[in-house]
C-alpha positions as a Python dict, from the first residue, in 0.01 Angstrom:
ca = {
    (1, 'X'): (0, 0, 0),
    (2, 'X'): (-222, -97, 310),
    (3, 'X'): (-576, 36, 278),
    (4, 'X'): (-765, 235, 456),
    (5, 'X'): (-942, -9, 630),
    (6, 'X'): (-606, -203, 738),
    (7, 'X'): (-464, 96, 891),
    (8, 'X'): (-829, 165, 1086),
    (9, 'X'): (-774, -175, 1235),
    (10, 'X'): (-421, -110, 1348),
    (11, 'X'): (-494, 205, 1548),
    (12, 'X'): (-784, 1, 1710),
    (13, 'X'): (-661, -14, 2071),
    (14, 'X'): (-796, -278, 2279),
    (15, 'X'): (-707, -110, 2630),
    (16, 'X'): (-1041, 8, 2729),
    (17, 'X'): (-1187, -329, 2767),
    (18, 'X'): (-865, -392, 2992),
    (19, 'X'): (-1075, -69, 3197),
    (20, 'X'): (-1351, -255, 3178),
    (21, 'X'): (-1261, -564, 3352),
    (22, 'X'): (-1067, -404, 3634),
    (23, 'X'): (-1386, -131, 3658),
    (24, 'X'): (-1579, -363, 3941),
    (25, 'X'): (-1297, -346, 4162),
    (26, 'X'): (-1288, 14, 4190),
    (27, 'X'): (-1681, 19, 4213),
    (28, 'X'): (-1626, -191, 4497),
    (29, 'X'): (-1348, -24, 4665),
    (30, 'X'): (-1501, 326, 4661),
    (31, 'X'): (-1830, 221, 4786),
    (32, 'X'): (-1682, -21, 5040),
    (33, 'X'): (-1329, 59, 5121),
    (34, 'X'): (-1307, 418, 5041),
    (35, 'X'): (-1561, 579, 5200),
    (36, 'X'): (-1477, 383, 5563),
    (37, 'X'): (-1135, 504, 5467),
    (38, 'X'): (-1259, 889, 5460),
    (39, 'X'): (-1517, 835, 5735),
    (40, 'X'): (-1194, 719, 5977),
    (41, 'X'): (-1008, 1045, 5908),
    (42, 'X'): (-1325, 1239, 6023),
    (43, 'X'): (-1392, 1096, 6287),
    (44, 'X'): (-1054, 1055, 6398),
    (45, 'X'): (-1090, 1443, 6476),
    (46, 'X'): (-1407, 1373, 6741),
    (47, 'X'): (-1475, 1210, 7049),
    (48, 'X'): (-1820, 1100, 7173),
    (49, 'X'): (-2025, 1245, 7433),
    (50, 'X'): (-2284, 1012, 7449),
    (51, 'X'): (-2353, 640, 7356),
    (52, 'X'): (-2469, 653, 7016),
    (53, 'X'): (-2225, 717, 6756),
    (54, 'X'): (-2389, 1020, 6611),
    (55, 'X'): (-2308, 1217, 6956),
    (56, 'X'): (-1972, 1320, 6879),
    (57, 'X'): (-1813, 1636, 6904),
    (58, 'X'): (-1490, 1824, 6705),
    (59, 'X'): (-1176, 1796, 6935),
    (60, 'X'): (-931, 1832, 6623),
    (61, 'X'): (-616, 1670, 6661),
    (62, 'X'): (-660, 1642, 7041),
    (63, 'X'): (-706, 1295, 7007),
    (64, 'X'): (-365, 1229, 6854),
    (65, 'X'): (-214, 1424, 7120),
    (66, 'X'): (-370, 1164, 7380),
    (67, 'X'): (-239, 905, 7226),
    (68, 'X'): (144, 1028, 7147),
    (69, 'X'): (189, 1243, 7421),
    (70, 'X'): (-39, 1176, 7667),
    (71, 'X'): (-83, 1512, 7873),
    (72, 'X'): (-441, 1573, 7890),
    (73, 'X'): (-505, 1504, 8236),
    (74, 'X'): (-489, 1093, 8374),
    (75, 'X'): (-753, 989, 8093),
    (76, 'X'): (-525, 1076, 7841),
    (77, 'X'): (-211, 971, 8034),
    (78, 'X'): (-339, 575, 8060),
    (79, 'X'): (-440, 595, 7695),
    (80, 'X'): (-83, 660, 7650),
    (81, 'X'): (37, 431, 7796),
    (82, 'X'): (-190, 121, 7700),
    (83, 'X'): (-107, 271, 7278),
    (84, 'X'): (259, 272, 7341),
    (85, 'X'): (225, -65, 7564),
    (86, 'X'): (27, -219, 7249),
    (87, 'X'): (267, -109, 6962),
    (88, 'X'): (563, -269, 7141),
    (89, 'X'): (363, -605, 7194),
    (90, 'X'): (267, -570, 6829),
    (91, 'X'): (654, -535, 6717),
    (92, 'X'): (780, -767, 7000),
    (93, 'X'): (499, -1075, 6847),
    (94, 'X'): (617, -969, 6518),
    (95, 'X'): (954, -980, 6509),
    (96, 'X'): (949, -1302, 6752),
    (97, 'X'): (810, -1461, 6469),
    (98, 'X'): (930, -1322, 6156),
    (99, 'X'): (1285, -1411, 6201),
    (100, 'X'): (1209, -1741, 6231),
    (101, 'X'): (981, -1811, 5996),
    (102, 'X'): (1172, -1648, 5694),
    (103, 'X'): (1507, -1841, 5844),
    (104, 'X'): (1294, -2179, 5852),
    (105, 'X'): (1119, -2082, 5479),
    (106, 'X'): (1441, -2008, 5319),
    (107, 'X'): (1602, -2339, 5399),
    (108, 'X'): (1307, -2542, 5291),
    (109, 'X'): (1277, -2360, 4979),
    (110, 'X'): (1636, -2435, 4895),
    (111, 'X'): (1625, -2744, 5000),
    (112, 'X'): (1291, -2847, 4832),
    (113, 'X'): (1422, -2685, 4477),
    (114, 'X'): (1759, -2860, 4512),
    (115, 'X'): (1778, -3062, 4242),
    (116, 'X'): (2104, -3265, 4313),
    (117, 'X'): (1891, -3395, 4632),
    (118, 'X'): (1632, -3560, 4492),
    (119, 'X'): (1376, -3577, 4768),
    (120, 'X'): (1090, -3822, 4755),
    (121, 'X'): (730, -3691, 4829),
    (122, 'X'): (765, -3366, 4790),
    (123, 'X'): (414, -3270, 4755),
    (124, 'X'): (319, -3397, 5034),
    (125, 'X'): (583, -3241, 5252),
    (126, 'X'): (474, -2873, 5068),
    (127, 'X'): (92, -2933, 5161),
    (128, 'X'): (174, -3046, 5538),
    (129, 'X'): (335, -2782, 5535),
    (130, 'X'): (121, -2506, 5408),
    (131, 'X'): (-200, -2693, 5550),
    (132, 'X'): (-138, -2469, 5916),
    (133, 'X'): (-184, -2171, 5681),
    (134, 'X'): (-545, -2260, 5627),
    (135, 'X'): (-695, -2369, 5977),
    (136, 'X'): (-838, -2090, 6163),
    (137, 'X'): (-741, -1877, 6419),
    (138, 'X'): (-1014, -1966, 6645),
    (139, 'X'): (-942, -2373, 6611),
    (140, 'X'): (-549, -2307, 6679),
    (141, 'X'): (-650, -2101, 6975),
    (142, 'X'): (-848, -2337, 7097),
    (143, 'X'): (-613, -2634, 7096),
    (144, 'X'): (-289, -2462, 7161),
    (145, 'X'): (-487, -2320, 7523),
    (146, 'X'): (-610, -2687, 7557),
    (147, 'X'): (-211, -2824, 7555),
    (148, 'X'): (-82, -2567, 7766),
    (149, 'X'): (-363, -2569, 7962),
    (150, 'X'): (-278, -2433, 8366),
    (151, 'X'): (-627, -2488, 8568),
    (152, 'X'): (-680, -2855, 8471),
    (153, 'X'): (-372, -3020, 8420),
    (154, 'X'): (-293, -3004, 8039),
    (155, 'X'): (-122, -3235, 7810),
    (156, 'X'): (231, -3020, 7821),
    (157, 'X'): (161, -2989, 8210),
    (158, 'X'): (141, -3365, 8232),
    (159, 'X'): (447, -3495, 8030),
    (160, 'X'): (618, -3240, 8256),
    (161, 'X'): (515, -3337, 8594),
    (162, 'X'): (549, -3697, 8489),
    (163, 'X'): (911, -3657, 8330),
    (164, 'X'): (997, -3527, 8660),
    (165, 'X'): (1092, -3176, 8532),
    (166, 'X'): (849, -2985, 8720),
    (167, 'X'): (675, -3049, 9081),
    (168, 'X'): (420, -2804, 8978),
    (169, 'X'): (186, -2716, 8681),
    (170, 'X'): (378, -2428, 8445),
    (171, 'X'): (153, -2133, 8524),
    (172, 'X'): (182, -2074, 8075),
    (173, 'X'): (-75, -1885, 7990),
    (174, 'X'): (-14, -1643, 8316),
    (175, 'X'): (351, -1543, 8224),
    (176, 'X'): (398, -1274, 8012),
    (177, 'X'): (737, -1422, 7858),
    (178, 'X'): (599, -1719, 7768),
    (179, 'X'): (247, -1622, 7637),
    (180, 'X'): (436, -1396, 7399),
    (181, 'X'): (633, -1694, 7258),
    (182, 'X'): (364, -1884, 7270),
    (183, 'X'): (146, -1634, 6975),
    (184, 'X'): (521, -1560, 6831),
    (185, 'X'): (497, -1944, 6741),
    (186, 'X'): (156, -2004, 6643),
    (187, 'X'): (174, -1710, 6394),
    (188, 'X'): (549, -1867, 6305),
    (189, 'X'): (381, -2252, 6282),
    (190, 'X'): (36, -2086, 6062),
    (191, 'X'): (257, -1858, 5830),
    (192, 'X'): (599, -2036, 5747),
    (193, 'X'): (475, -2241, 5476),
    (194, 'X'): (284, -1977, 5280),
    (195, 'X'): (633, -1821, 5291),
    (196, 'X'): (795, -2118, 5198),
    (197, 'X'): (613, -2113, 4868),
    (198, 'X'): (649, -1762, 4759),
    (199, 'X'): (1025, -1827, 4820),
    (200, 'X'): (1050, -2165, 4655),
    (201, 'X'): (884, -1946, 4345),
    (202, 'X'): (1142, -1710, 4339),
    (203, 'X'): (1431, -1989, 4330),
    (204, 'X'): (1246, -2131, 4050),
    (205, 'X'): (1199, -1851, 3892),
    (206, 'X'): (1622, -1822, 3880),
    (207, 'X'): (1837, -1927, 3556),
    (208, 'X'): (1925, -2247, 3631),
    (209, 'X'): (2255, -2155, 3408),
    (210, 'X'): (2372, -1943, 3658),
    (211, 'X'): (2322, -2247, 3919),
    (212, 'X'): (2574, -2445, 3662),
    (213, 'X'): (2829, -2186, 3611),
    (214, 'X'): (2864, -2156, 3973),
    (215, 'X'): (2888, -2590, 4013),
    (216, 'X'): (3154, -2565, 3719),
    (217, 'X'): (3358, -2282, 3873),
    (218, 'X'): (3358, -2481, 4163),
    (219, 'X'): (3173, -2321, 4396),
    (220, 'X'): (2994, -2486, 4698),
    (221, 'X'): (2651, -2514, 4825),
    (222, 'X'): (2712, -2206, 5041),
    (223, 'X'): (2901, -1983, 4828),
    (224, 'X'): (2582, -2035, 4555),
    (225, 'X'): (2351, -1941, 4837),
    (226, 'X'): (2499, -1642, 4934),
    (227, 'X'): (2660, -1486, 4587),
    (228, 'X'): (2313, -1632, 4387),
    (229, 'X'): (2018, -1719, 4541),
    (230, 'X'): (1997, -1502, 4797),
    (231, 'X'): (2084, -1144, 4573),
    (232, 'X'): (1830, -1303, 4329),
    (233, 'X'): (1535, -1363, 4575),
    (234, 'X'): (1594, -945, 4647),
    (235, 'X'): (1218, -888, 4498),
    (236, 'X'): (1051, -1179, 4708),
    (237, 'X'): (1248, -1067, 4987),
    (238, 'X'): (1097, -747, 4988),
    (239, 'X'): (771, -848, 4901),
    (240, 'X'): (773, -1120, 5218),
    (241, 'X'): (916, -830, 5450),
    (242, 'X'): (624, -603, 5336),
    (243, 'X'): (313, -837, 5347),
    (244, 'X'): (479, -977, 5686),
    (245, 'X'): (518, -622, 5826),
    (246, 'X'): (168, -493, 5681),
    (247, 'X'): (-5, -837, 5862),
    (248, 'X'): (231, -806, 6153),
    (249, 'X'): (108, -461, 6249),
    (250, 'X'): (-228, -552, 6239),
    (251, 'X'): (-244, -885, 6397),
    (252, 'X'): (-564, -941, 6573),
    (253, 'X'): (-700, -1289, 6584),
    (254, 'X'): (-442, -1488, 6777),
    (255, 'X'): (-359, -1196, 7024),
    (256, 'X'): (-730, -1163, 7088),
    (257, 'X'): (-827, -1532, 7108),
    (258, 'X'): (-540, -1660, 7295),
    (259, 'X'): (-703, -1554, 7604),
    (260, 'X'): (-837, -1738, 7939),
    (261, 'X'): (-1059, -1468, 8031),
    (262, 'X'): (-1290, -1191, 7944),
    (263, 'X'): (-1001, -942, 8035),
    (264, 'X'): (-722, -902, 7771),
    (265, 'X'): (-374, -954, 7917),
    (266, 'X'): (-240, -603, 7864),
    (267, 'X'): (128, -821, 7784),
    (268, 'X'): (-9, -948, 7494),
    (269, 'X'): (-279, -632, 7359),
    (270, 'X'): (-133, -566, 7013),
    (271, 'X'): (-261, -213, 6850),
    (272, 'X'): (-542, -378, 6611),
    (273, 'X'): (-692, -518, 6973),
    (274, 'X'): (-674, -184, 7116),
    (275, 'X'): (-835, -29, 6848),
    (276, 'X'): (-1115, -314, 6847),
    (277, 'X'): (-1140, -240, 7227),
    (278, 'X'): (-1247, 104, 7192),
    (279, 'X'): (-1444, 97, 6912),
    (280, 'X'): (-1661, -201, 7024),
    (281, 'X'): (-1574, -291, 7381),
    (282, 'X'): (-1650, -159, 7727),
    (283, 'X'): (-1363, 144, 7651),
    (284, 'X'): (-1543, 241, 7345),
    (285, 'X'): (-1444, 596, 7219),
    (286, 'X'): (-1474, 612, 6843),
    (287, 'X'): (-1258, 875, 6764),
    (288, 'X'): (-947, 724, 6966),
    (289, 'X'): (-1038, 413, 6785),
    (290, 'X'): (-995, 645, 6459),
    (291, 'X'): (-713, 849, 6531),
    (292, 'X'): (-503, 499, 6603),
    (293, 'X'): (-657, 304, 6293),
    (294, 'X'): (-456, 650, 6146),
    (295, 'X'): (-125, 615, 6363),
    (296, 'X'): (-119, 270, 6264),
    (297, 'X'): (-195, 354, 5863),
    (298, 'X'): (121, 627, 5873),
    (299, 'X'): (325, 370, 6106),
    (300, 'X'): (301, 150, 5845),
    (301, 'X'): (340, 362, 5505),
    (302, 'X'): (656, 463, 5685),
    (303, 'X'): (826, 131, 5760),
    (304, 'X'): (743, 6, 5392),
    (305, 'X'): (879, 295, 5236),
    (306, 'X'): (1189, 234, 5469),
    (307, 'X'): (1196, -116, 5357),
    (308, 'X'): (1158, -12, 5015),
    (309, 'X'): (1438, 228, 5000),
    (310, 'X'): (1728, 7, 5206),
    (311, 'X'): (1644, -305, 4935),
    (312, 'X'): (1631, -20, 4631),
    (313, 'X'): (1869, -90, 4313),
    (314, 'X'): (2165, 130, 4403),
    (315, 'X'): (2356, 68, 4052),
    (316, 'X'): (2016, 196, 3899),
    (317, 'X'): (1962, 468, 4112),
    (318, 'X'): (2319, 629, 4083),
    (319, 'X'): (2279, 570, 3681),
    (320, 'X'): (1929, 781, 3737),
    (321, 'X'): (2109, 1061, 3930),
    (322, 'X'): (2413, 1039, 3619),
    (323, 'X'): (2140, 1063, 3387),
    (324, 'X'): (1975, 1344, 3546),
    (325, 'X'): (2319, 1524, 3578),
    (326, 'X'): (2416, 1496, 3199),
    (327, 'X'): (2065, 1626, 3106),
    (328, 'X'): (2105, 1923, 3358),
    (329, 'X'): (2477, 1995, 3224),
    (330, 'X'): (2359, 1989, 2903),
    (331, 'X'): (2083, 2198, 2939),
    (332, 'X'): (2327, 2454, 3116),
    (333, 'X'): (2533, 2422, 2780),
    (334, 'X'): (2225, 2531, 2588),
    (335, 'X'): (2137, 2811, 2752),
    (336, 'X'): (2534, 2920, 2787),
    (337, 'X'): (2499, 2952, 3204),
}
């Protein structure tokens, strides 16, 4: 028979020091994320009437309405338009460059974590790989406006003109088309190989039993791509899609840098660059800054939840809704309804 002090020491729960270590966070988030967080929804429901930010003035959701509808006079009407301009740059850049770069990712990732292969060096193909993930935006900037350059005669300019392709320097950098592809593959070139390694996780992290089976039913290199890896890699799929999406919607840095001028080219103005505009810049109306830090918040809570619910387990879910059912038949039964 266990004593009493055997059984004290089996109810002793050790999950409060698990509070304990995770405590700092949420110190830290509450004093430096949460109360911005709180501050942004109040003054998303003001505008300023003077220079300093403590002139501001209650407009409720007036500001909103400038923004999505646009019908308070031609102020209101050009903020419209430059927000709805911005948010279909912002999808256009991301989408230009997601597709790619999870197309490019997942064919590295298979083909590094093939086995039967049995590539040489690796490593060193992984880190060259990743290494664009780690320069900075302002250094890729830089050099990507120095090869394309369009006043002097750049390096892309010159193998042009001396290839005999063009008789004139490629105005890049003024062409809407092209400065878009240009970002859409910078942020494709920076990001592919931190995608590359979250993928090549999840393959490892697959049975490599079910990779035999599949060799010993016969089955080829695309038919185990399609019916296994890929309906495997569901969770990292999502999780890609969602961190891509969530950085997507708020790139800034590239956008922003990738410019000749003082001026931002209103082609290439995603929404995190119009809200740094006018809460910094020459434009600079704090609550319109606000209110679209908030449009950009729901945009994106509603696009992961969308994500989340098209890559949901439906066998689970309809087993949930069974479940449910038998319990509420049952209960019907008890009663005698």
């Amino acid at each position: 028979m266990a004593s009493g002090a055997t059984l004290k020491r089996r109810k002793l729960s050790y999950a409060k020091y698990g509070y304990i270590f995770i405590l700092p966070f949420f110190l830290v988030y509450a004093v430096f994320q949460l109360y911005p967080l709180l501050y942004t929804f109040l003054i998303s429901t003001e505008r300023a009437v003077g220079k300093s930010k403590t002139d501001m003035e209650y407009v409720g959701m007036q500001n909103f309405s400038d923004i999505l509808i646009g019908s308070g006079g031609r102020t209101a009407a050009s903020l419209h338009a430059a927000f709805i301009q911005s948010f279909q740059n912002t999808l256009i850049i991301w989408i230009g460059n997601f597709i790619p770069q999870i197309i490019l990712s997942l064919l590295l990732a298979v083909w590094f974590t093939d086995a039967s292969l049995k590539i040489k060096g690796k490593g060193f193909f992984k880190v060259v790989m990743y290494m664009p993930n780690i320069i900075t935006a302002a250094s890729v900037s830089a050099l990507f406006l120095s090869l394309f350059n369009q006043t002097d005669v750049g390096p892309v300019n010159s193998v042009l003109l001396s290839l005999g392709i063009v008789d004139n320097p490629v105005k890049f950098i003024d062409n809407a088309t092209i400065k878009r592809g240009l970002i859409c593959f910078i942020q494709c070139w920076m990001w592919f190989g931190n995608t590359m390694i979250l993928l090549m996780s999840g393959i490892l992290g697959i049975n490599p039993s079910l990779f035999e089976a599949a060799e010993i039913d016969g089955a080829n290199s695309t038919q185990t791509f399609f019916r296994i890896t890929v309906p495997l890699l569901q969770p990292i799929f999502v999780f890609v899609v969602v961190t891509s999406m969530i950085g997507g919607l708020q790139m800034f840095d590239i956008p922003w840098l990738f410019n000749l001028g003082t001026t931002r080219d209103p082609d290439t103005k995603t929404i995190a660059v119009f809200i740094f505009e006018r809460y910094s810049g020459q434009l600079k109306n704090y609550g319109i800054s606000a209110a679209a830090s908030i449009l950009l918040f729901i945009v994106t809570g509603i696009l992961g939840l969308i994500i989340f619910y098209l890559n949901r387990d439906k066998d689970e879910a309809a087993l949930n809704k069974f479940r449910k059912s038998q319990a509420k038949n049952s209960l019907k039964g008890g009663l005698g309804i």
